[in-house]
N, C-alpha and C positions, 0 to 999 in steps of 0.2 A: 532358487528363490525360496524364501520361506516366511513365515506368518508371521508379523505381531500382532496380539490382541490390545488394543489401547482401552486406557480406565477412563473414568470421568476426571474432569479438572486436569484436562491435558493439554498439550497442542502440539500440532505438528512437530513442533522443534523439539520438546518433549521425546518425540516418539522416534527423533530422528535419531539423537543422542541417546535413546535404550535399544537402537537397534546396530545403529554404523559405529556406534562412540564417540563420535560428534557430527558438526556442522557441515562437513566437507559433503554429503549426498545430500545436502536437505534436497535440493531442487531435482534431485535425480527420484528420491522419497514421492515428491510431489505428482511427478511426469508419471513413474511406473504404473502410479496408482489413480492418475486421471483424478488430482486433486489440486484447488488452489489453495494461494497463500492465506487467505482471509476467511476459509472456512477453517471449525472447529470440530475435533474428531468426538464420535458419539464414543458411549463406554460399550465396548464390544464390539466398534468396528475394526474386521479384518486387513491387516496392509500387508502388501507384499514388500520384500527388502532383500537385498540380494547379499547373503553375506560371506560371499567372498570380495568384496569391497570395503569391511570393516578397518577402517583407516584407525583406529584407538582398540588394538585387540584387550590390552589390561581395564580399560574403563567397561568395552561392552561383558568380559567377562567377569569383572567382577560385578555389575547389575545383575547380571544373569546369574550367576552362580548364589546370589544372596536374595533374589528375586525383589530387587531395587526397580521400582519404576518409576519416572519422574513425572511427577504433574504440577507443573507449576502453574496454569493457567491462572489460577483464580488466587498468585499469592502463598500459594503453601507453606514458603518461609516467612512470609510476615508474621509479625507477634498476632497482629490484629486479624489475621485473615481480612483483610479488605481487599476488596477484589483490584486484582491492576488493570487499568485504563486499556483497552484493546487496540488500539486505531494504527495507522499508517499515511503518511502522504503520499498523494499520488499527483502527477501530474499530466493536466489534457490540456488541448487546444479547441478555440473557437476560434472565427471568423467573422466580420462584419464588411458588408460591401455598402458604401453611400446610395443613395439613392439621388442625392441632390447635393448643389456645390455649398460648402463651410456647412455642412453638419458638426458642431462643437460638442452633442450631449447625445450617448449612443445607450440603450439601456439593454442589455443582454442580461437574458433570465441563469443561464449556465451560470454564470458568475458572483451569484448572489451568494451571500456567505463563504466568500471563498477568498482568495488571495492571488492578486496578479504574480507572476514571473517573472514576464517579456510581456512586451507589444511592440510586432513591426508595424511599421507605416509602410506598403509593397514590402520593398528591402532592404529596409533602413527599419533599425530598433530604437523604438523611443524613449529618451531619456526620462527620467523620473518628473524634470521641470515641466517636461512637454506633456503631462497628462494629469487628471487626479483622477479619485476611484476611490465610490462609496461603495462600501462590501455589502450592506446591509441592504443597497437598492439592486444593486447590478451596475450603475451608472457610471459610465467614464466619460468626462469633462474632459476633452482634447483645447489644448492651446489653441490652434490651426488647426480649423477644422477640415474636413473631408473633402475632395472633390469626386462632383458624379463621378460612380464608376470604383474610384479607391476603395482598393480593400484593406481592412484591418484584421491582421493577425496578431489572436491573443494566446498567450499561455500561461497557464494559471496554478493554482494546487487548490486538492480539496482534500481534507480530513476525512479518510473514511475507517468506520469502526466495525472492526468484526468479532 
């Protein structure tokens, strides 16, 4: 194994590509080193990288040999330097169980600002006509509503930025 030191204005995939010579270890990059996707490397921190793995030997040695380090985080190649947008979709699940029979209007907080997936009804996935859904409340308006007991599985996306 051996060290790279990462600069400011980096990011992992940056640092994956000045080390393996590409993409192909990012997630191995990630695990070695007890880091996730959505964190940003500080300038001076240490990563380990094992490089008898380097699957692009003319890309990683020519970085290295001309002491090429990539940081694109923040745009480097834009004219403008304006920073590029950082986020990722991720997608989770909630649940709602009725409490009482024709519950038509279910308000879950998880859901606010975000975007439905799926919604089963038990185990049947409900059609687009069989539902609406304001993002801006939480609120999902079922055609047929709920009976005690029924549960509602939802799965959703949410934009998260790092």
């Amino acid at each position: 194994m051996q060290i790279f030191s990462c600069v400011s204005n980096s990011s992992f995939s940056d640092v994956c590509i000045n080390t393996y010579g590409s993409m192909d270890n990012y997630i191995k990059l990630l695990v070695d080193n007890g880091l996730e996707p959505n964190e940003v490397p500080y300038s001076g921190q240490q990563v380990q990288w094992d490089n008898s793995l380097v699957s692009n030997q003319s890309i990683q040695s020519l970085t290295a040999s001309n002491n090429i380090v990539y940081a694109t985080l923040f745009g480097a190649n834009n004219q403008n330097n304006i920073p590029m947008p950082q986020q990722y979709s991720d997608t989770r699940n909630v649940s709602y169980t009725a409490s009482a029979d024709g519950e038509n209007n279910i308000t879950i907080t998880e859901l606010q600002g975000n975007q439905i997936v799926q919604i089963e009804r038990e185990v049947k996935p409900l059609l687009n006509t069989e539902f609406s859904f304001n993002s801006a409340t939480g609120v999902i308006t079922l055609t047929n509503g709920l009976a005690n007991g029924e549960t509602l599985f939802v799965i959703y996306k949410v934009l998260v930025n790092y």
